[in-house]
C-alpha positions in Angstrom: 38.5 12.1 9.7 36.7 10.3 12.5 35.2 6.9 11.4 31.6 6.8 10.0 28.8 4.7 11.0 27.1 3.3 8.2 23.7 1.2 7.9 24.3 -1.9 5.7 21.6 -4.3 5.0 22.9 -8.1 6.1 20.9 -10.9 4.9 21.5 -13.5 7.6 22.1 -17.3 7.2 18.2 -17.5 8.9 16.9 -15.5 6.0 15.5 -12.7 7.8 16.9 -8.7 7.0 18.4 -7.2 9.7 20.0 -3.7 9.4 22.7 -3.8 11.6 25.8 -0.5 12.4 29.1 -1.2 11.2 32.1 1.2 11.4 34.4 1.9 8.6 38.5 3.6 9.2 39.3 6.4 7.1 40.2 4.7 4.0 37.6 1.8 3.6 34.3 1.9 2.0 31.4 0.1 1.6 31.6 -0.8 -2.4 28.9 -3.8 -2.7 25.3 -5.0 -2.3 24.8 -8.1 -0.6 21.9 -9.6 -2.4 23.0 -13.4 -2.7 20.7 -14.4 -0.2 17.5 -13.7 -2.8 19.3 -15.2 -5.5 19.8 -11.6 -7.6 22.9 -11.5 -9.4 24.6 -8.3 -9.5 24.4 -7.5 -13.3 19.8 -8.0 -12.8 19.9 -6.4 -9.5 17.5 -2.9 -10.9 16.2 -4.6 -13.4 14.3 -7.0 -11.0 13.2 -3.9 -8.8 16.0 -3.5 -6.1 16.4 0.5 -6.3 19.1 2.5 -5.0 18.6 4.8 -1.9 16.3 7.5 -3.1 17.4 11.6 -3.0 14.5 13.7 -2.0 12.5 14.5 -5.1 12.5 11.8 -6.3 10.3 9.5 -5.1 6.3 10.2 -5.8 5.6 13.9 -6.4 2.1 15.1 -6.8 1.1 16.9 -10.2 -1.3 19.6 -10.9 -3.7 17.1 -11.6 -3.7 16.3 -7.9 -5.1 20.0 -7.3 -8.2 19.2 -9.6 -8.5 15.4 -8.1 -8.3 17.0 -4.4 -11.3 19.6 -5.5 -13.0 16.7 -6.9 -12.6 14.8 -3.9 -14.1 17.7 -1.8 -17.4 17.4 -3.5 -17.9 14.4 -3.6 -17.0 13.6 0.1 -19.2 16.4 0.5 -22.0 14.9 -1.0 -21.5 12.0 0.6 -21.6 13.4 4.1 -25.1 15.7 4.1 -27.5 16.8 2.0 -27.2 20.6 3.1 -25.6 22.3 0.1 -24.8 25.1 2.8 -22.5 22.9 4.5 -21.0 21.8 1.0 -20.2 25.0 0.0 -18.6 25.5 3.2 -16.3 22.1 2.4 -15.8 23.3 -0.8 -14.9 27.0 0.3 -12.5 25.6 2.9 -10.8 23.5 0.0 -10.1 26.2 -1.9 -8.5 28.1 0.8 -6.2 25.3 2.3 -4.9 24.7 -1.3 -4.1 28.4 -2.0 -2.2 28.0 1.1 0.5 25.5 -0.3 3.1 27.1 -2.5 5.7 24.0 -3.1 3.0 20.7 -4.6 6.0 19.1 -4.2 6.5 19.2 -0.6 3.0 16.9 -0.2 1.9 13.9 -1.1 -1.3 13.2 -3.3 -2.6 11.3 0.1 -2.0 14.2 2.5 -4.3 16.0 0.1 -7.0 14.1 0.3 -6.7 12.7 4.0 -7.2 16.6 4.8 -10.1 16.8 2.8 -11.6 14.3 4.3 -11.0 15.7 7.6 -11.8 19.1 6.7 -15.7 17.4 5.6 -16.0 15.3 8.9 -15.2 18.8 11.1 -18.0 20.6 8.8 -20.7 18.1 7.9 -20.3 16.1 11.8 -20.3 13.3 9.6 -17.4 11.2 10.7 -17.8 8.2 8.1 -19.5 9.4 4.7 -18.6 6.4 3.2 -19.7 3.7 6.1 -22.9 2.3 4.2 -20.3 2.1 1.0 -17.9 0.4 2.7 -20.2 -2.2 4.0 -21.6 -3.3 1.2 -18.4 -3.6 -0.4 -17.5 -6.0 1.9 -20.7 -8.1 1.4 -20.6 -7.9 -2.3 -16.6 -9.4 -2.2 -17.6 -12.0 0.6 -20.1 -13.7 -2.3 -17.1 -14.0 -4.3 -15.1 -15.8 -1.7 -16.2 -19.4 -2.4 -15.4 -19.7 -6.1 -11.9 -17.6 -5.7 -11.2 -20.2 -2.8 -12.0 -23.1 -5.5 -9.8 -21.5 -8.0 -6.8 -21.0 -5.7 -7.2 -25.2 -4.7 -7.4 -25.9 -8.1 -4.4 -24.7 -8.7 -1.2 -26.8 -10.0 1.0 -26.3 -6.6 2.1 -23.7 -4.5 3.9 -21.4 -6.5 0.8 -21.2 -9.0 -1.6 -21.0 -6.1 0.5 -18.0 -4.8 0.9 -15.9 -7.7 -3.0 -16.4 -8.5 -3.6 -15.2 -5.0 -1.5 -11.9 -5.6 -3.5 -11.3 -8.9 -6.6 -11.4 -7.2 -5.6 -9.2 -4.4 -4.5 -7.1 -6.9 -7.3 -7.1 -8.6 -9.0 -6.3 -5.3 -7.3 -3.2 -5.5 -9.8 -2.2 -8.3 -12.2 -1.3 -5.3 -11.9 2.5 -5.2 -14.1 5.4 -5.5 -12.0 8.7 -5.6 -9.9 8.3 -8.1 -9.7 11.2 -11.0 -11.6 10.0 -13.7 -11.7 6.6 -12.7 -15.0 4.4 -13.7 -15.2 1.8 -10.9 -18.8 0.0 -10.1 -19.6 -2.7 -7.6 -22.2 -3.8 -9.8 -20.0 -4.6 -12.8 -17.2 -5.5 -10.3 -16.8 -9.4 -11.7 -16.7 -8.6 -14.9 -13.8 -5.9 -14.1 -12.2 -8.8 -12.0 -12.2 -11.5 -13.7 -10.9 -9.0 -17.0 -7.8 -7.6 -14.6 -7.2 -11.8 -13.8 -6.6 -12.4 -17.1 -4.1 -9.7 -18.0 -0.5 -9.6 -17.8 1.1 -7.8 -14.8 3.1 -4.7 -15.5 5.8 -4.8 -13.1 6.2 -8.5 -12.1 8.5 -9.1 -8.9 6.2 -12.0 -8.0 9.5 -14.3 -7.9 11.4 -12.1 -6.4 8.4 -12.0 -3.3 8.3 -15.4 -3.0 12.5 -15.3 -2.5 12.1 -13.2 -0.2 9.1 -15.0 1.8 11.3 -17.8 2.3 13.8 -15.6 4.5 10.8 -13.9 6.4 10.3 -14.7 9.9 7.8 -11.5 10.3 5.6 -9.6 7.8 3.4 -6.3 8.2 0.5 -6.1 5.7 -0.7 -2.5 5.0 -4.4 -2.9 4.3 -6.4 -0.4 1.8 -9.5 -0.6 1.0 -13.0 -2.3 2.5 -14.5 -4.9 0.2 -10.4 -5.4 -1.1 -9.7 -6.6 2.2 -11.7 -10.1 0.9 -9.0 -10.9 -1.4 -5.9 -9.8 0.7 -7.6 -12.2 3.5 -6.9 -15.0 1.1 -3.4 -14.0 0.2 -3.1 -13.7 3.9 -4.4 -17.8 4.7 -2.1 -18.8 1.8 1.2 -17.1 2.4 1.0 -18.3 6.2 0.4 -22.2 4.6 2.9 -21.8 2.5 5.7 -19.8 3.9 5.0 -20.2 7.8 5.8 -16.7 8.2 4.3 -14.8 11.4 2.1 -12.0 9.6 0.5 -9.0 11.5 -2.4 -6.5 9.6 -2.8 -3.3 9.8 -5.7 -0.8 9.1 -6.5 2.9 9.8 -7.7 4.1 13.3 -10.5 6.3 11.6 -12.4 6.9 9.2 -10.7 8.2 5.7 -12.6 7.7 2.2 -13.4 3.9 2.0 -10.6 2.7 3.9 -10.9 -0.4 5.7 -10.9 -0.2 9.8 -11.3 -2.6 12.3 -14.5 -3.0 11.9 -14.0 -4.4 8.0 -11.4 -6.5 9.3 -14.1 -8.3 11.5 -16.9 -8.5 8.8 -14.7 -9.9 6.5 -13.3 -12.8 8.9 -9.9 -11.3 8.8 -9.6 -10.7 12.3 -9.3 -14.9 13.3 -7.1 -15.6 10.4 -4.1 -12.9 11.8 -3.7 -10.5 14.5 -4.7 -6.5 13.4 -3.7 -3.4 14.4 -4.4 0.1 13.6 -2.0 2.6 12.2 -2.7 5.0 14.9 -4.5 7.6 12.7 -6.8 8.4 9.6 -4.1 9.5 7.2 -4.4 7.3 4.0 -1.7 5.0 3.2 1.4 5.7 6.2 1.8 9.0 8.2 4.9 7.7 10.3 5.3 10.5 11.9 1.7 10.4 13.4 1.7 7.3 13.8 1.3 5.0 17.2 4.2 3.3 18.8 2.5 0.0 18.0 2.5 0.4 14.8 5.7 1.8 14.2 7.3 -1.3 16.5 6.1 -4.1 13.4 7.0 -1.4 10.6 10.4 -1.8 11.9 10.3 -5.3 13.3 9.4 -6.5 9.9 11.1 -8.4 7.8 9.1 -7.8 4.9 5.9 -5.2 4.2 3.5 -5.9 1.6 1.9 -2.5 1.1 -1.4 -2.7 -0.2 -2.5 0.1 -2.6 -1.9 3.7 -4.2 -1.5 5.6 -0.6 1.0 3.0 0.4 3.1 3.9 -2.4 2.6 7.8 -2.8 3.3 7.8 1.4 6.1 4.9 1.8 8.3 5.6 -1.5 10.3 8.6 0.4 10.8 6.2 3.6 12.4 3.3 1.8 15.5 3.9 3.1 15.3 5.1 6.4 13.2 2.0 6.7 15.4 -0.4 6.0 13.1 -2.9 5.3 12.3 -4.9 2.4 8.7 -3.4 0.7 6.3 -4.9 -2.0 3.5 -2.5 -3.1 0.7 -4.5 -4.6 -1.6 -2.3 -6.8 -3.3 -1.3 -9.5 -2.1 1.5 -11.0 -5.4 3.8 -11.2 -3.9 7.2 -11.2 -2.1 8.6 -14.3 0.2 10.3 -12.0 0.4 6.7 -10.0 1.2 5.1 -13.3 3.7 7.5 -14.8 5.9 7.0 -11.3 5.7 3.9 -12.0 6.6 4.0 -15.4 3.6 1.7 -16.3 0.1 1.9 -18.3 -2.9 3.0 -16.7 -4.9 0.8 -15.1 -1.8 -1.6 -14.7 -1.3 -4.2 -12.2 2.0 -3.8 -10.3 4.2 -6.4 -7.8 7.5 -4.1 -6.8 9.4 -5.3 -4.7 12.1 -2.4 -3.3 15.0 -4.3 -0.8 16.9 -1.1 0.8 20.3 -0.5 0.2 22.8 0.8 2.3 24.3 4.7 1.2 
């Protein structure tokens, strides 16, 4: 038997992951994680989140209720984009048809369902950006609350309770979403639902864990969701580049795709003079690597660490972990049932999982 090349996550004396080749003869094997650099011992290495290399199927599937969402989601992108019900119809009609079309659910992901929808609307209606006005406002509404969050984060007894108070309320942020499947979300009673997610436990808490790994992180992508959200993940931003010194680059979607944060919220929101931002290249909600631009794919994989902000980073990333080989913490709330039966957590859970790839 000729000698295999395997990929085998080293975590340097620096601190920062690096998958690096190594060749094995015909009789050795790779047996053993080496996680001592984040302080896991072996026995609490899944418990604290560090999965094994994922076989396809099983990493997010879609359900049939991501059929009835995605119909959902027609009309009321539909809606959004004109006032001609002729021209609904014909978004709805065209639904229909490209859904009939699939015969595996299994072979796409709840965000490839609705980033065609939302595609599908913009080449009927004309309207590229049904959700522009929304998006703005969003923005404004979490700028007010940027003061009194900034207090509460100073207030804080050091750096470690400063951080994790700055992950709750991006979190928290994450609540800022309007096409979820029988999800009630306002902007109007928006601080009360805030300051109600601050104060609850989080489900899956690898806070700890993130901080670990900070430490040992020279450079960090952060996979932005949603305008008005982008508020609080501009705080968490300032404060892990105080704290942790790490070089951090942002990313948002080249286009238009429900409420979605571009460029353009990254500049309302100040974000733009506090790191550098890119685009992903495209529209697609949460990561379409293989439509993505070679800019973007350069920091995916020159990254040490990606904190991937919201439910499209985790139905689109899970399935790439490993090929990755990069460390990934999805921040969220869990808003979806199908979201939060993945993820083995309550609906409407807060979530901090932090997945370090592991070698075959």
């Amino acid at each position: 038997m000729p000698n295999s090349t395997f990929t085998i996550l080293l975590l340097t004396t620096t601190g920062n992951t690096r998958c690096e080749k190594a060749k094995f003869g015909k009789s050795e094997r790779f047996t053993s994680l080496f996680v001592s650099s984040i302080d896991i011992p072996l026995d609490q290495v899944f418990r604290y989140g560090v999965r094994k290399r994922r076989k396809r199927g099983d990493y997010m599937n879609p359900r049939p209720l991501c059929l009835l969402c995605t119909f959902r989601t027609a009309y009321d992108v539909a809606r959004r984009s004109t006032n001609d019900e002729e021209l609904q119809t014909r978004v709805l009609i065209e639904t229909i048809k490209w859904l009939s079309t699939i015969n595996e659910l299994e072979a796409v992901t709840p965000a490839v369902l609705h980033t065609q929808v939302c595609r599908m609307a913009k080449r009927i209606t004309g309207n590229q950006d049904p959700f522009l006005k929304l998006k703005r406002f969003s923005n404004h509404e979490a700028l007010k609350m940027l003061p009194l969050l900034e207090r509460e984060i100073e207030s804080s007894h050091g750096a470690k309770e400063a951080f994790q108070l700055a992950v709750k309320m991006a979190i928290c942020g994450n609540a800022i979403d309007f096409e979820v499947e029988n999800y009630d979300f306002s902007l109007e009673r928006f601080d009360d639902q805030f300051t109600s997610c601050l104060n609850k436990n989080l489900a899956i808490d690898d806070t700890g864990l993130l901080m670990q790994h900070l430490e040992r992180s020279g450079k960090v992508l952060y996979l932005l969701d949603n305008a008005g959200e982008v508020v609080f993940d501009r705080l968490l931003i300032e404060l892990t580049k105080k704290i942790y010194g790490c070089e951090i680059w942002a990313a948002v979607k080249d286009g238009p795709v429900v409420n979605d944060a571009l460029m353009d919220d990254a500049e309302q929101v100040g974000l733009t003079s506090v790191v550098p931002v890119i685009t992903t290249g495209n529209d697609h909600i949460g990561v379409d690597l293989r439509n993505s631009s070679d800019v973007f794919l350069g920091h995916l994989k020159g990254s040490d660490l990606i904190l991937a902000k919201g439910q499209g980073s985790y139905e689109t990333l899970t399935e790439h972990e490993p090929e990755l080989c990069t460390a990934v913490c999805y921040l969220l709330r869990a808003k979806c049932p199908v979201v939060a039966e993945s993820l083995g957590v309550p609906l409407n859970s807060s979530v901090v999982r932090l997945v370090v790839p592991r070698p075959i």
